[in-house]
ROROLUM-719743 format. One record per atom (N, C-alpha, C, O, CB): residue in one letter; x, y, z. Coordinates in steps of 0.05 Angstrom, whole numbers, plus 5000, padded with zeros to 4 digits. Glycine has a CB too. Layout:
BEGIN
AXYZ
...
This chain:
BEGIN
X608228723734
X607028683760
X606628383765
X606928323789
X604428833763
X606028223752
X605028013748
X607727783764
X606727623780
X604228003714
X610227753761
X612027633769
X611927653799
X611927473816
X614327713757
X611728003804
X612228163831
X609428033855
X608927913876
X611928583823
X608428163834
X605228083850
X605827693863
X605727663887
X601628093814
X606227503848
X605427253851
X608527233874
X608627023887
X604927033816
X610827413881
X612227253901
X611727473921
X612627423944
X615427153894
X610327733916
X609827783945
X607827683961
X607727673986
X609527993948
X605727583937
X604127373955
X604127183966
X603127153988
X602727293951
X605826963950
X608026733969
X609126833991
X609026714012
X610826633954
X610227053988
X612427064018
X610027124036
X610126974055
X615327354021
X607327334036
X605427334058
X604427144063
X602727194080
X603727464057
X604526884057
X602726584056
X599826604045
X598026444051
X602326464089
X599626764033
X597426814016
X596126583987
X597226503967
X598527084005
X593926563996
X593626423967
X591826583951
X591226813957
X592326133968
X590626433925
X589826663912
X586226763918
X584826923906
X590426603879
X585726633936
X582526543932
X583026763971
X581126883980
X581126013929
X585326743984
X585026933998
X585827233992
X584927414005
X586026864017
X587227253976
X588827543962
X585027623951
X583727823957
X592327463924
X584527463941
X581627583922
X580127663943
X580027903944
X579727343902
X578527523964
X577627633988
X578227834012
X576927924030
X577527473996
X580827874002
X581628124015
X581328363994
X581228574007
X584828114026
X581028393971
X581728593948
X578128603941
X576828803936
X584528453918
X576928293941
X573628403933
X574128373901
X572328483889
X572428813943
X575628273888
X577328153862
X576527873853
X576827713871
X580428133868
X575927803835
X576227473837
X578427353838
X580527483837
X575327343819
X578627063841
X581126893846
X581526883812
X583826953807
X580526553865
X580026813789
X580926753761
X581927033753
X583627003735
X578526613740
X581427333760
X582727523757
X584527513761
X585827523740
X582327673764
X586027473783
X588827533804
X590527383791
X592827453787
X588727453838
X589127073783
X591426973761
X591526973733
X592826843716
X592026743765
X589627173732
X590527303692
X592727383702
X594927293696
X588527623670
X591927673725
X594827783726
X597227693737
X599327823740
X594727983737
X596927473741
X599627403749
X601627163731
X603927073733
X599027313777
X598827123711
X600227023684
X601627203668
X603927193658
X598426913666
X599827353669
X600427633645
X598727643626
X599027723603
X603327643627
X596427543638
X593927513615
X592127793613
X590527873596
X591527243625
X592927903639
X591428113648
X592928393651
X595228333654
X590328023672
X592728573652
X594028763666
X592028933675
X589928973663
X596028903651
X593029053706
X590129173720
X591129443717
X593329533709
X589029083756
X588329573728
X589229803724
X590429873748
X591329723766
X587329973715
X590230203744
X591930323771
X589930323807
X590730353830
X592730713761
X586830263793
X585730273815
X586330003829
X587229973852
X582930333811
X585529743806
X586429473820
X589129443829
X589329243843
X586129243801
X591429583826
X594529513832
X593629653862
X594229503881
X597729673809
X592629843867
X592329923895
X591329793914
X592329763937
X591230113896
X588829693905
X587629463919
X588829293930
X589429243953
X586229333907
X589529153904
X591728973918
X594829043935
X595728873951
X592528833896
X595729213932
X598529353952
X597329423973
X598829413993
X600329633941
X594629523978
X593629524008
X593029284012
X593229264036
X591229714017
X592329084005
X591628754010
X594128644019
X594028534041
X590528563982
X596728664006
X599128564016
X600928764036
X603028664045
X600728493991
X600428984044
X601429094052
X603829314038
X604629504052
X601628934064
X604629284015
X606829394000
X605729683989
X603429763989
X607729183976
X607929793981
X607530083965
X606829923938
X607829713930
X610730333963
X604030113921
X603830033899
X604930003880
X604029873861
X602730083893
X608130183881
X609830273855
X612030073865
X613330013845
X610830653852
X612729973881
X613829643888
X613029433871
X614629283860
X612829543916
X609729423868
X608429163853
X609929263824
X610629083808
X604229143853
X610229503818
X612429543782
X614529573780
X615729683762
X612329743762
X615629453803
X618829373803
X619929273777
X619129083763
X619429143825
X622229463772
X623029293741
X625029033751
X626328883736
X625229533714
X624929023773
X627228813781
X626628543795
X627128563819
X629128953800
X625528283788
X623428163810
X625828023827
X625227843843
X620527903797
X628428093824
X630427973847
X631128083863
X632628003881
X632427903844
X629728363860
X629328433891
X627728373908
X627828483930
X629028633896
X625628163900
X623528143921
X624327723934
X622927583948
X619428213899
X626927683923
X627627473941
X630227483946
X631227283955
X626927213931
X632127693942
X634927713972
X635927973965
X636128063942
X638427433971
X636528083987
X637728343982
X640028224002
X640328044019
X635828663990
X642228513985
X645028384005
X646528614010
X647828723992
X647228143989
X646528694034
X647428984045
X650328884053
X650928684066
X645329114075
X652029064042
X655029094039
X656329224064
X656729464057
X655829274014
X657129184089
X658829394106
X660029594100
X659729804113
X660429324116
X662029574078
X663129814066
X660730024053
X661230264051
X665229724043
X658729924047
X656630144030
X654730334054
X653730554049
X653929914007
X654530214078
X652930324099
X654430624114
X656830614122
X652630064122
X653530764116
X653831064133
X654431044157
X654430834169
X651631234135
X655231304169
X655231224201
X653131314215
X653431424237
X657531314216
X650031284199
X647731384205
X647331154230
X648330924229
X645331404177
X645631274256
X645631094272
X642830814274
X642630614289
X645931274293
X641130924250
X640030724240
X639830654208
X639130804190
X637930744250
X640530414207
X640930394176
X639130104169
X639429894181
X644830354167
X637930134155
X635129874152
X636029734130
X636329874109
X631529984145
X636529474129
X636729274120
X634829124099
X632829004106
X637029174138
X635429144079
X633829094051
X631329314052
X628929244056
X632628744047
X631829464050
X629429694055
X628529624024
X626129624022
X630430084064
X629729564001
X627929583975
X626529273969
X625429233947
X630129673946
X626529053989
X625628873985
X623328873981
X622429033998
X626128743998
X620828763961
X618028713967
X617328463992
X618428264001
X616728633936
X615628543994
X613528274017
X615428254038
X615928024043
X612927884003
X616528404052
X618128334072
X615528294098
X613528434103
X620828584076
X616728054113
X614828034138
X616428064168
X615627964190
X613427724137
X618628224163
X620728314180
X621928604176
X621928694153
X622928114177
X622428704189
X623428964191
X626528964197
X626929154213
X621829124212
X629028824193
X631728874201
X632329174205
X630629324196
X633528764181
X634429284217
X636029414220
X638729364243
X638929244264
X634429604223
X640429504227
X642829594245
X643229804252
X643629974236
X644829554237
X643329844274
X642729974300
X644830024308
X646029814312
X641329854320
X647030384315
X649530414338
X648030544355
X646630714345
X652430594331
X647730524378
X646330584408
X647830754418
X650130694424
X645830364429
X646631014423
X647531124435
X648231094462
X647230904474
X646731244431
X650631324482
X650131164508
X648831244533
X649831214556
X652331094516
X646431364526
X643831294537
X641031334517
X640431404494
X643631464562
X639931264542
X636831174532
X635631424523
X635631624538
X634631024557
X634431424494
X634131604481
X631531614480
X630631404488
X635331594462
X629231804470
X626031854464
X626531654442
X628331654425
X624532194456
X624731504446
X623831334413
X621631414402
X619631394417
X623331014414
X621231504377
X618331524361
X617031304365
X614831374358
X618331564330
X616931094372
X615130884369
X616030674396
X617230474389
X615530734336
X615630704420
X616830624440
X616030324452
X617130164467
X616430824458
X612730364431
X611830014433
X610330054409
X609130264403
X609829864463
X610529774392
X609229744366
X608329444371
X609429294387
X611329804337
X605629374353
X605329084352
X607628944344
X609329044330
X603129004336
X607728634355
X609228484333
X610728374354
X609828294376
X610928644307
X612828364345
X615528204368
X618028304357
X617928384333
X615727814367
X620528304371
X622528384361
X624828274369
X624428204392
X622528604364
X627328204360
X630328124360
X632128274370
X631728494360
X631328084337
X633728284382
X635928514384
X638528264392
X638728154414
X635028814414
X640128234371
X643128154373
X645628364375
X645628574361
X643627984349
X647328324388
X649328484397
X650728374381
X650828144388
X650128504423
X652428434355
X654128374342
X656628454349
X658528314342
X653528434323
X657228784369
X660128874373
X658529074400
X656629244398
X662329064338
X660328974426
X660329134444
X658429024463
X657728784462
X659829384436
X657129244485
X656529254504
X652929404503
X652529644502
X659029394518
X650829224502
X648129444509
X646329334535
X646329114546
X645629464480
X644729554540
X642929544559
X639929564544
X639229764530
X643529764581
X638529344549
X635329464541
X633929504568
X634029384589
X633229214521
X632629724560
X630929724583
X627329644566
X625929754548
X631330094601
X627129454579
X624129304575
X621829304597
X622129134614
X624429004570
X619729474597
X618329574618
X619829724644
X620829944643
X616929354627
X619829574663
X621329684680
X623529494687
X624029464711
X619729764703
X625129334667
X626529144671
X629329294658
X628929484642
X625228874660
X632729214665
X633929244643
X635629074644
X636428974665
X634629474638
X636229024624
X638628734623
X640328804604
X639828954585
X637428404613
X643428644612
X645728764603
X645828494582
X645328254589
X648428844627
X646828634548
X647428414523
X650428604524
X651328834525
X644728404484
X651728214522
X654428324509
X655128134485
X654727894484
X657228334533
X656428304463
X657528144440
X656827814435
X657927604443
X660428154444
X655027844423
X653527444419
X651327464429
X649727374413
X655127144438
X650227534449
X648427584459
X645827654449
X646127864437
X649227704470
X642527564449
X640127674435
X638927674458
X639627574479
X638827534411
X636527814450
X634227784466
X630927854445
X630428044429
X634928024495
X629627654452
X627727684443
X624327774454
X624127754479
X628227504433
X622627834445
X621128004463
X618528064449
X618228024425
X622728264469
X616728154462
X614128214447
X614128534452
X613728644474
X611228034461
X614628684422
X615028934424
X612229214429
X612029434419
X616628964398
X610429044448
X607529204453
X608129414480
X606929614484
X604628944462
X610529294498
X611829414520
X613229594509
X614129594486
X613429254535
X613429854533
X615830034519
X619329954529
X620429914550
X615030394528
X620229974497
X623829884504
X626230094498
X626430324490
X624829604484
X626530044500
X629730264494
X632630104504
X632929994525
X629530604517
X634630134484
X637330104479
X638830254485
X638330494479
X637930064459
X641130204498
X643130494501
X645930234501
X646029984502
X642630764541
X647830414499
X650630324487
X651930304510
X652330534518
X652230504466
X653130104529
X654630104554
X657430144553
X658730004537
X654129874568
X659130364575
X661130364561
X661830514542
X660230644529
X661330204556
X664930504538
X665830724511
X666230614489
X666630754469
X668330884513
X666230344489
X667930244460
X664430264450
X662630284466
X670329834459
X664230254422
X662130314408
X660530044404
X661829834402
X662930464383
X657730054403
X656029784396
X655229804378
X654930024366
X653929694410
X654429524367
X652829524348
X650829324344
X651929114339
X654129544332
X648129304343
X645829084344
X645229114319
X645329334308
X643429104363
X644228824303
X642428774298
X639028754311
X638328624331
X643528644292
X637528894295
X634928904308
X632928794289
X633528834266
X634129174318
X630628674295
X629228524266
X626428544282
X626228464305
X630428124254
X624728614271
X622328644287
X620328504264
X621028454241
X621528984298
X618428474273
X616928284257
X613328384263
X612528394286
X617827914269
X612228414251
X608728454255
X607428254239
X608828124223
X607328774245
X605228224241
X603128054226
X601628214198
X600128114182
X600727964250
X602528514201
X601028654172
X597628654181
X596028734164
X601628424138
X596928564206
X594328714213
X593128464206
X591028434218
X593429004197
X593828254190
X592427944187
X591027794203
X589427624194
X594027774182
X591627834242
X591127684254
X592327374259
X591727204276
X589327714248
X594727374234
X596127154239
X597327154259
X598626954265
X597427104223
């Protein structure tokens, strides 16, 4: 945990004297464990994964190069119409996905979320509709946005789209 722990707290901009004040932990604790002087238990690993935001069984990743690049292959992706982008990363402070849009505007589970969001048109033709606004992205094309409004994507046209989408929140920090 100790490797995992010290770069998911880097990537939140976390230091250790704030990680401790969020967890109720001390600061000379947090860096036993992140020497390896320490090992916490299962109650402290929780503490802390609700402090950073992460699943607790993430902080025992046997792999700590997943928590600085993941690299999603085109040939390895489905023709699922959402497919999320480094989903096994730790500390991510972004949400990617690639997105095929259907061609119309579909119910979204989550139609406005805090945060802000990206949408690049990598192949084709889309429409967002943003409040009561909609604007046409073609191929090259982004738009960026504060995702508290409700939005929706649809695919213009027959030839097929495809966006990148990257949404971003603060993890409830107030940053």
């Amino acid at each position: 945990m100790s490797a995992l722990l010290r770069a998911v707290r880097l990537q939140r901009g976390l230091t250790l004297e704030e990680l401790a004040d969020a967890t109720g932990l001390t600061k000379s604790y947090l860096s036993k464990i992140e020497r390896q002087r320490s090992t916490p238990s299962i109650a402290v690993a929780m503490k802390v994964a609700r402090a950073l935001d992460v699943d607790v069984a993430q902080l025992f990743s046997d792999d700590p190069a997943d928590t600085t690049l993941a690299v999603d292959r085109a040939g390895d992706r489905t023709a699922e119409r959402y497919h999320p982008v480094a989903a096994a990363m730790l500390g991510k402070s972004m949400s990617p996905f690639i997105v095929r849009p259907t061609r119309a505007f579909t119910a979204h589970a989550h139609p406005t979320h805090a945060g802000q969001e990206l949408v690049f048109v990598h192949a084709g033709t889309v429409e967002v509709r943003y409040g009561d606004d909609v604007v046409t992205l073609d191929t090259g094309d982004c738009a960026y946005f504060d995702s508290s409004l409700p939005h929706q994507i649809r695919q213009v046209g027959s030839s097929p789209s495809e966006v990148v989408v990257v949404t971003h929140s603060d993890f409830g920090r107030g940053r």
